[in-house]
C-alpha positions as CSV (number, residue, x, y, z in Angstrom):
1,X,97.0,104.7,38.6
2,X,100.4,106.1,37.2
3,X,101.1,109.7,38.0
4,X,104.4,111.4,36.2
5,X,105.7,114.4,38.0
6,X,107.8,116.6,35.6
7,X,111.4,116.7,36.5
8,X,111.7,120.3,36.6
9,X,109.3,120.0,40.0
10,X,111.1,117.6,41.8
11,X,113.6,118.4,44.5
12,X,117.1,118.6,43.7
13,X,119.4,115.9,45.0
14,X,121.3,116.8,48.1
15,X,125.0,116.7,48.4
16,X,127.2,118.3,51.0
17,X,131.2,118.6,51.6
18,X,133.1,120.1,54.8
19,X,136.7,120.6,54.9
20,X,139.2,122.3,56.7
21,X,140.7,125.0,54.3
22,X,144.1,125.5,56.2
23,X,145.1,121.9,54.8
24,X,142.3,120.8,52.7
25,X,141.4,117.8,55.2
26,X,137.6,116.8,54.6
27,X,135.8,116.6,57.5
28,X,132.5,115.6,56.6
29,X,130.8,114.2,52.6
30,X,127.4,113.3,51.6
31,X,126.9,112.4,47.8
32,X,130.2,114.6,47.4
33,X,131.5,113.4,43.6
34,X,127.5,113.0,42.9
35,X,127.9,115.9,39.3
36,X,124.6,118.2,40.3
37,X,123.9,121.5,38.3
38,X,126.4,124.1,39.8
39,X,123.8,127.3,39.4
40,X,125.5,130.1,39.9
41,X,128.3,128.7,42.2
42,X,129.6,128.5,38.4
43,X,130.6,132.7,38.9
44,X,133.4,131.5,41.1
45,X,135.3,129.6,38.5
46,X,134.3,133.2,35.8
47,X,135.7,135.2,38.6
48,X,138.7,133.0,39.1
49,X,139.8,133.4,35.1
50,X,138.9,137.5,35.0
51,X,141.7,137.7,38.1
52,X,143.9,135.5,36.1
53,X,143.6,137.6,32.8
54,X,143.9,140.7,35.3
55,X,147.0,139.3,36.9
56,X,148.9,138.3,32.9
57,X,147.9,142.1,31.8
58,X,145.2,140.8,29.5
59,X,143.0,143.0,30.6
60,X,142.6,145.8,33.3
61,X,139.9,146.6,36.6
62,X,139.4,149.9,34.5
63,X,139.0,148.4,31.1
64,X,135.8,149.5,29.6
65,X,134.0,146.4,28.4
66,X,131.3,147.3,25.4
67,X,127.8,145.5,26.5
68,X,126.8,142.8,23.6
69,X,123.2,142.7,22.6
70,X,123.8,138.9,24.1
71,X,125.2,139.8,27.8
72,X,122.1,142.6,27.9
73,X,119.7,140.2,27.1
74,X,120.6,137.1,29.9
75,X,117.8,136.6,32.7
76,X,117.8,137.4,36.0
77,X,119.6,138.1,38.6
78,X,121.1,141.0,36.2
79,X,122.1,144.2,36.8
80,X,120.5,145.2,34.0
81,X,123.0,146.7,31.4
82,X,122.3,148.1,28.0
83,X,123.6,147.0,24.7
84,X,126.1,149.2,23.2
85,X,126.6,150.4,26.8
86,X,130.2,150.6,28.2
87,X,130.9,149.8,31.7
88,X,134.2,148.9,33.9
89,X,135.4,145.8,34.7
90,X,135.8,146.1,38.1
91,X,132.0,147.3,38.2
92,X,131.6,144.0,36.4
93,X,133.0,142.1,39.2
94,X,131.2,143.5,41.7
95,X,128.1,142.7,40.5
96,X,129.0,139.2,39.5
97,X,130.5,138.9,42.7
98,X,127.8,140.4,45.3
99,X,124.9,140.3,43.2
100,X,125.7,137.2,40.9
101,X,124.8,139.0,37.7
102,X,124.3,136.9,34.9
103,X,124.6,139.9,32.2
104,X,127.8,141.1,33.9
105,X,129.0,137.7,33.8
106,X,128.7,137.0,30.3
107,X,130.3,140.5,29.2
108,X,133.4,139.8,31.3
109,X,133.6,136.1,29.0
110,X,133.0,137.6,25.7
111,X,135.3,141.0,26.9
112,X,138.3,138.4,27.5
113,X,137.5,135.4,25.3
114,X,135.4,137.2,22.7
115,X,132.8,134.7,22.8
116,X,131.1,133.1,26.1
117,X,132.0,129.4,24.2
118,X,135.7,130.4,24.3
119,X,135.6,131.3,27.6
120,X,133.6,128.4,29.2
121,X,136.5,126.7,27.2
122,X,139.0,128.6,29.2
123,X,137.1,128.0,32.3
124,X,137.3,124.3,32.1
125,X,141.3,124.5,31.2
126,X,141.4,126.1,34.0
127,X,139.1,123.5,36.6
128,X,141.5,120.6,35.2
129,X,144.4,122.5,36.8
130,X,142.7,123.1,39.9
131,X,142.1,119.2,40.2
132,X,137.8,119.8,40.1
133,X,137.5,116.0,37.9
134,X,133.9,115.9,37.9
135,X,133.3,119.8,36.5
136,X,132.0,121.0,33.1
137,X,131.5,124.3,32.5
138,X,129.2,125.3,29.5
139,X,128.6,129.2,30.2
140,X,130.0,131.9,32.7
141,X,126.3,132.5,34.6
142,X,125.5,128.9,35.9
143,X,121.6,129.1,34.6
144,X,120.8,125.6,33.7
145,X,122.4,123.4,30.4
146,X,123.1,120.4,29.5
147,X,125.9,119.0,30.4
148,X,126.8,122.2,32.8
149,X,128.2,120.2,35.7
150,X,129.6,120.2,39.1
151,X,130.1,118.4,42.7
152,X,130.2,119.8,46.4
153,X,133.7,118.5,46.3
154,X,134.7,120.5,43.2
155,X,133.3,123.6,44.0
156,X,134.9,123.1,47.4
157,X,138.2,123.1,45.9
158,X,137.0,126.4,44.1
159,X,136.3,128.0,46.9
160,X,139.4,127.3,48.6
161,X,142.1,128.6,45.5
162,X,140.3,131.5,45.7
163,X,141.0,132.3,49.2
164,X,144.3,131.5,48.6
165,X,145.5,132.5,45.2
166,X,143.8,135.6,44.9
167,X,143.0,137.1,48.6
168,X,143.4,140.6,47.5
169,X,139.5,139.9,45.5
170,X,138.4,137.9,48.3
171,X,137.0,140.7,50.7
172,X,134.4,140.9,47.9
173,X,132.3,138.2,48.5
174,X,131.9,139.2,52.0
175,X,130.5,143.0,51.4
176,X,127.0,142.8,52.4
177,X,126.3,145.8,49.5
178,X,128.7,147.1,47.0
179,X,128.1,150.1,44.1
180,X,128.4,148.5,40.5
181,X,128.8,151.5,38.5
182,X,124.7,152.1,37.6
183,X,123.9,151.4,41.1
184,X,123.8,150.2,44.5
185,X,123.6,146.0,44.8
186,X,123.0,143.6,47.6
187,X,124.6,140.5,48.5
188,X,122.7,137.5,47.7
189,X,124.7,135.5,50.8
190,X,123.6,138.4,53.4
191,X,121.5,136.5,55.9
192,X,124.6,134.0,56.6
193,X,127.1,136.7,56.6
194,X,124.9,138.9,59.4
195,X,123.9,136.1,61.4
196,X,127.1,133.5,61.5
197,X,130.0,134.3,63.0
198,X,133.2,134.4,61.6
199,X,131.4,134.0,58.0
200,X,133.1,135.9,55.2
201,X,132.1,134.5,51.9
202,X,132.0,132.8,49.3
203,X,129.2,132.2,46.7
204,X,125.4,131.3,46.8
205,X,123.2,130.3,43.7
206,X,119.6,129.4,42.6
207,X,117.9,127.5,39.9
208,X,115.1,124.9,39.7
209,X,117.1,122.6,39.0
210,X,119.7,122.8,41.0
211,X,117.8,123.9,44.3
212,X,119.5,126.2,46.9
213,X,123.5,126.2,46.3
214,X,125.9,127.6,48.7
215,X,130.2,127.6,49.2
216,X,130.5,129.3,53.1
217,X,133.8,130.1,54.6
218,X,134.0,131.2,58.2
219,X,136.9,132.1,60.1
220,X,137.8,131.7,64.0
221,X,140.8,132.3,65.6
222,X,143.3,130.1,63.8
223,X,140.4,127.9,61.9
224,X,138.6,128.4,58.3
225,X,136.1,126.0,57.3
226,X,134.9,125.6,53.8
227,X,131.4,124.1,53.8
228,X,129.4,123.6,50.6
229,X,125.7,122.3,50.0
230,X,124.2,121.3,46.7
231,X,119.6,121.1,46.7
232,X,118.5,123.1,49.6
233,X,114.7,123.3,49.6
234,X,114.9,126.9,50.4
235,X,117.5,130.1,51.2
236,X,115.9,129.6,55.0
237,X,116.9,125.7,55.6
238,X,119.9,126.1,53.4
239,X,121.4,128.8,55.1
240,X,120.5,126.5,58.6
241,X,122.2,123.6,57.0
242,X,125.6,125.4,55.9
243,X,125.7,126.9,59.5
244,X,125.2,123.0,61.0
245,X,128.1,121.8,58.9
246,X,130.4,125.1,59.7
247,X,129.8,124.1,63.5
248,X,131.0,119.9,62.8
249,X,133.7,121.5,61.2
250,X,134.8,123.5,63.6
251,X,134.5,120.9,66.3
252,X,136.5,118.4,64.2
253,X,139.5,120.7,63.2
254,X,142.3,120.7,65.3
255,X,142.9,123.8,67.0
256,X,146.0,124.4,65.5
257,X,147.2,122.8,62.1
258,X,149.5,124.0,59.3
259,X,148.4,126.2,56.9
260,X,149.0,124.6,53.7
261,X,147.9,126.6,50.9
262,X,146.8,125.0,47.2
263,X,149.5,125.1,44.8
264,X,148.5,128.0,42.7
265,X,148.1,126.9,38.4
266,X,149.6,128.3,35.5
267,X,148.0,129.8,33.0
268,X,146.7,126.8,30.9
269,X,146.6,128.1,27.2
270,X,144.0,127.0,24.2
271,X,141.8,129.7,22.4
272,X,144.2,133.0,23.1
273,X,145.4,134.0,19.5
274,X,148.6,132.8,18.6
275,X,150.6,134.8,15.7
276,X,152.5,133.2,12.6
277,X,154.3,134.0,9.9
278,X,154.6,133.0,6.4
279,X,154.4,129.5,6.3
280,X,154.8,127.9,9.8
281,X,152.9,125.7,11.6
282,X,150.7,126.6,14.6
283,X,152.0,124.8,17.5
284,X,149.8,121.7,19.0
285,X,146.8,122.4,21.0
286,X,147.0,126.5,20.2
287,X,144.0,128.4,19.3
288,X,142.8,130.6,16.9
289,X,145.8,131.3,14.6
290,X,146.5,134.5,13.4
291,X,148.3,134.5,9.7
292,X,151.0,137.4,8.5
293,X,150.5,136.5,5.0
294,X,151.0,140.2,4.0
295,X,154.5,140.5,5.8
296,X,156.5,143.5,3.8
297,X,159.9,141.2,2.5
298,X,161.7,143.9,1.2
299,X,161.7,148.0,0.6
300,X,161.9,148.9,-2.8
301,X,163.0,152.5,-3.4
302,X,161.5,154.0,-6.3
303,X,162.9,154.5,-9.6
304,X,164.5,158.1,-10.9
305,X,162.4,160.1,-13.7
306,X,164.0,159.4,-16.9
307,X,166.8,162.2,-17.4
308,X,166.7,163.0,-13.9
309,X,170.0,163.0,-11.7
310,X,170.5,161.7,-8.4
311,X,171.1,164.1,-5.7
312,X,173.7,164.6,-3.2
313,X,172.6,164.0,0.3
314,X,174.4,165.2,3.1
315,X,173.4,162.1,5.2
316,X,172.6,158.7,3.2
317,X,168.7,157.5,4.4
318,X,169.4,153.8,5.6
319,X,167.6,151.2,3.3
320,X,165.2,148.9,5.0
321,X,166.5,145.3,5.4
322,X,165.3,142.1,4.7
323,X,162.8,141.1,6.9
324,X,162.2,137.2,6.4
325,X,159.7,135.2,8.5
326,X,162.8,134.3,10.7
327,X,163.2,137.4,11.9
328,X,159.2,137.7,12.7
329,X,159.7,134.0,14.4
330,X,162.7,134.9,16.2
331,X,161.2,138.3,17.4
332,X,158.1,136.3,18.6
333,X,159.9,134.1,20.8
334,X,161.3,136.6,22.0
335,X,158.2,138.2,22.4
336,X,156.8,135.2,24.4
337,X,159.7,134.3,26.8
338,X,159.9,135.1,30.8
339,X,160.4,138.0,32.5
340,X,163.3,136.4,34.2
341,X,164.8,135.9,30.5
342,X,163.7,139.0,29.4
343,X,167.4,141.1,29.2
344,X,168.2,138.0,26.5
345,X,165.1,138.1,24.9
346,X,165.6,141.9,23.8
347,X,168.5,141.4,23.3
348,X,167.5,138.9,20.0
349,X,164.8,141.1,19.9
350,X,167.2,143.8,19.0
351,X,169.4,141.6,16.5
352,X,166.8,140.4,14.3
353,X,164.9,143.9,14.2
354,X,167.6,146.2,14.0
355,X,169.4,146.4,10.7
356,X,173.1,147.1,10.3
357,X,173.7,149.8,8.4
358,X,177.0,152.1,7.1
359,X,176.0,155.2,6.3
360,X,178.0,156.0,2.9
361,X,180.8,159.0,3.8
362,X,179.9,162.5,2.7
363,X,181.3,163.4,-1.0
364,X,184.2,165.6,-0.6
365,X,182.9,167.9,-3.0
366,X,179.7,169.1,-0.9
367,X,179.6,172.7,-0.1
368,X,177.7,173.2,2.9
369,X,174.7,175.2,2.9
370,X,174.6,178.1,5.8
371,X,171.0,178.1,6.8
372,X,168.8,181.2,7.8
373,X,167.0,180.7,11.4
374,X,163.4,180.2,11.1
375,X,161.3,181.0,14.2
376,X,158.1,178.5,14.6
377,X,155.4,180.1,16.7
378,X,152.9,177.1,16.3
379,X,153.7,173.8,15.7
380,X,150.3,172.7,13.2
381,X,149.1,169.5,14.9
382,X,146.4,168.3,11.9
383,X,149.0,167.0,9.5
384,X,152.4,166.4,11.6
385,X,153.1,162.9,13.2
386,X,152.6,164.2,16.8
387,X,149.4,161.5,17.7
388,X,149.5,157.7,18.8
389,X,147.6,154.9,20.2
390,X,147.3,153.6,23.4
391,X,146.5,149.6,23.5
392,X,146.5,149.2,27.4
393,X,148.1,149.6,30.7
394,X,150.3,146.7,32.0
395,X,151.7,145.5,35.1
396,X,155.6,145.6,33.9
397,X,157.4,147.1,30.9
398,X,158.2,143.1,29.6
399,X,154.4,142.7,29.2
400,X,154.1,146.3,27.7
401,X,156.4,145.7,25.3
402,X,155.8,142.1,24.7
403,X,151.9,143.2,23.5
404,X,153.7,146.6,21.5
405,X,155.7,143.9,19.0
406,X,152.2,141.6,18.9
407,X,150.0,144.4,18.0
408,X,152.6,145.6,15.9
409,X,153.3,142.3,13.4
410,X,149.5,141.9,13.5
411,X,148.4,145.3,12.2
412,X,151.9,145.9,9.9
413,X,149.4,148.2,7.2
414,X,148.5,150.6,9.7
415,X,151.3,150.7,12.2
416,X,154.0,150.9,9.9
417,X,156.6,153.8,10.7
418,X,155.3,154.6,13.9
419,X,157.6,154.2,17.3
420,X,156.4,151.4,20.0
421,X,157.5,153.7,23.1
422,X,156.1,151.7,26.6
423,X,155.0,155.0,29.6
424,X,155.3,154.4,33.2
425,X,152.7,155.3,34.9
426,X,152.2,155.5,38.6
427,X,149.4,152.5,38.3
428,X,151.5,150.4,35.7
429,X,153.0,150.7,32.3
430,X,151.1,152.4,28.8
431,X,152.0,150.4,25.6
432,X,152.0,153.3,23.3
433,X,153.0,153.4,19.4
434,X,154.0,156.9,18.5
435,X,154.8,159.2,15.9
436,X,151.6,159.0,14.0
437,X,149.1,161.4,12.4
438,X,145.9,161.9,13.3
439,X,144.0,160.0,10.1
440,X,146.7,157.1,10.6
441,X,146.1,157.0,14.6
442,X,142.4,156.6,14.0
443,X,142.9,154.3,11.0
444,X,145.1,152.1,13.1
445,X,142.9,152.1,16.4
446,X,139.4,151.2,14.5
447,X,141.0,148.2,13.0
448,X,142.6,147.0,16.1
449,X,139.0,147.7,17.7
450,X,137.9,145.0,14.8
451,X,140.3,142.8,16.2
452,X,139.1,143.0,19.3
453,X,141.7,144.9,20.8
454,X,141.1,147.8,23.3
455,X,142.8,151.3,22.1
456,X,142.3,154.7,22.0
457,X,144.0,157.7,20.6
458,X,146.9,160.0,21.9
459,X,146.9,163.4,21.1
460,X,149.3,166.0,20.8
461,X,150.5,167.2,24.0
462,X,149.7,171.3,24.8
């Protein structure tokens, strides 16, 4: 007789990898390249792109991310956010991180991608520069879908760039309990950190159908040893197994060896919004294309009443130029070039912004007016352009200013007029546009909010 056992209660296949993270030797396999569901192993890789789009000053640890109806509503393990809620970011890596929260994971996607798709998108850009061949990321949690792949090898290689390219995040994965902004969480790799030595990370994860996953790192003396296990039966003879293959790796690395660290990636674009004018073309492979089909050409001073004379002015206004989608392209690439070629790039910045202007000389036959004093004893603050916008805080005043001219030729209705002015602050640089009033400061910030884009107003200083 014939019995069929559903799949979803059959043990996961086992697969393990060892290698010695100072040179990336591997010093043990088992079923390696064999692609197994990743569970939440799959937060590393979400973690990995948040630090990225923290380091390019896309984003910001104190960034207040705005909880979907779609992050609040993901399964457990959560830490159980509210929709419409606001929370940090770095509260949001903390619980991804110690507590691998699946809500928290999906609102840091959406909060840098706009949409978990994009970002699993992103993520997989991102495991083709690392080298992990056999990976395919569908969400930012790890619960189980189709086609939502990894191997031990893969998330090996994880494990090690993130050591390496970001070691100031690293000490996270090793707190045993950490305070995500609503409340106290526990690590889900405890045991193994309290009862191996030299342990200090990485990443566990649990689902039925991947079994009991786990990426350890321990460190002695001169040695780290990455060892990874895909399909333990349980947390108990998981954590056993990881600490068995720690101990062959640290009896077959050498003592001493070179530390040679992964080359750390670029930033691989795809989905990040790419701005064009007028006609152009999107370059190959870029995302979602954003279109200045509005773009103000020329500034066309009114006509005179009928019968009405000009009048004298003391100082001619300049007219604005001409401003033809060369000028927006050559400001954009301007926009998008290095840091280290940044003193060139403002410089044609400058030239196809600024236009050159003669003011016409004074008539001869102006009397001068003699003016009385007037003595102010309140500036009014309701009407007068004395309020701004703030659209983030940036690591360098290229980047700050760099965003300042996006933001700028994307919202051209609202933002019109006002100054870009970039603040240093003792934690970075504010992208600020100035010179505003109140109603056009708040006009201007709720449609940038509809874009997506984090702002708040500026008001008057006391």
């Amino acid at each position: 007789m014939l019995v069929f056992v559903p799949v979803s209660v059959l043990a996961a296949p086992y697969a393990a990898f060892v290698m010695d993270a100072r040179t990336g030797e591997v010093l043990h396999s088992r079923n390696a390249d064999t692609r197994l569901h990743p569970a939440s192993l799959t937060k590393m890789m979400t973690l990995y792109v948040v630090f990225q789009a923290v380091e390019r000053g896309e984003i910001t640890l104190d960034t207040k991310v705005k909880i979907s109806a779609k992050a609040a509503s993901e399964p457990p393990s959560k830490l159980g956010l509210k929709a419409g809620s606001h929370i940090k970011l770095r509260y949001l890596i903390r619980a991804s991180a110690v507590k691998s929260a699946n809500d928290a994971a999906t609102a840091m996607a959406e909060a840098i991608s706009g949409s978990e798709a994009a970002f699993a998108r992103r993520m997989n850009r991102t495991a083709a520069s690392l080298g992990m061949t056999r990976t395919t990321f569908k969400n930012a949690h790890g619960l189980t879908e189709s086609g939502h792949m990894s191997t031990a090898r893969d998330m090996s290689i994880m494990g090690r760039h993130m050591i390496y390219d970001y070691p100031q995040y690293y000490n996270l994965f090793s707190r045993t309990s950490t305070h995500a902004g609503i409340r106290e969480v526990a690590n889900t790799n405890r045991r193994l950190l309290g009862a191996y030595k030299g342990a200090d990370g990485i990443k566990t994860g649990y689902t039925r159908a991947a079994g009991f996953n786990l990426v350890a790192s321990a460190e002695r003396g001169n040695e780290r040893i990455i060892a990874t296990v895909f399909g333990g039966k349980s947390t108990v003879s998981r954590n056993a197994k990881v600490a068995e293959l720690l101990d062959l790796g640290f009896r077959r690395a050498p003592s001493r060896a070179p530390v040679r660290k992964p080359k750390k990636p670029g930033y691989v674009p795809g989905d990040d919004p790419v701005i064009v004018a007028g006609n152009q073309t999107a370059p190959k492979g870029a995302g979602k294309v954003i279109r200045l089909s509005g773009a103000v050409k020329t500034s066309i001073r009114p006509k005179l009443r009928p019968g009405a004379e000009a009048p004298v002015l003391l100082a001619q206004a300049p007219v604005a130029a001409t401003v033809l989608p060369d000028d927006i392209q050559t400001a954009l690439q301007a926009a998008q070039t290095t840091e280290e070629t940044a003193p060139v790039a403002a410089a044609a910045l400058s030239q196809a912004l600024t236009p050159t202007i003669r003011p016409e000389a004074r008539p001869q036959n102006v009397v001068l007016a003699k003016a009385e004093p007037e003595v102010v004893t309140r500036i009014s603050t309701s009407g007068g352009r004395h309020w701004g916008v703030n659209v983030g805080r940036y690591t360098s005043r290229y980047k700050a200013e760099k965003v300042l001219l996006q933001t700028a030729l994307t919202e051209m209705s609202t933002l019109d007029g006002s100054l870009r002015k970039v603040v240093r602050k003792p934690t970075g640089f504010d992208a600020n546009f100035m010179g505003m009033t109140r109603d056009s400061a708040d006009l201007a910030c709720r449609r940038l909010q509809a874009r997506n884009v984090t702002c708040f107003m500026i008001g008057p200083k006391s």
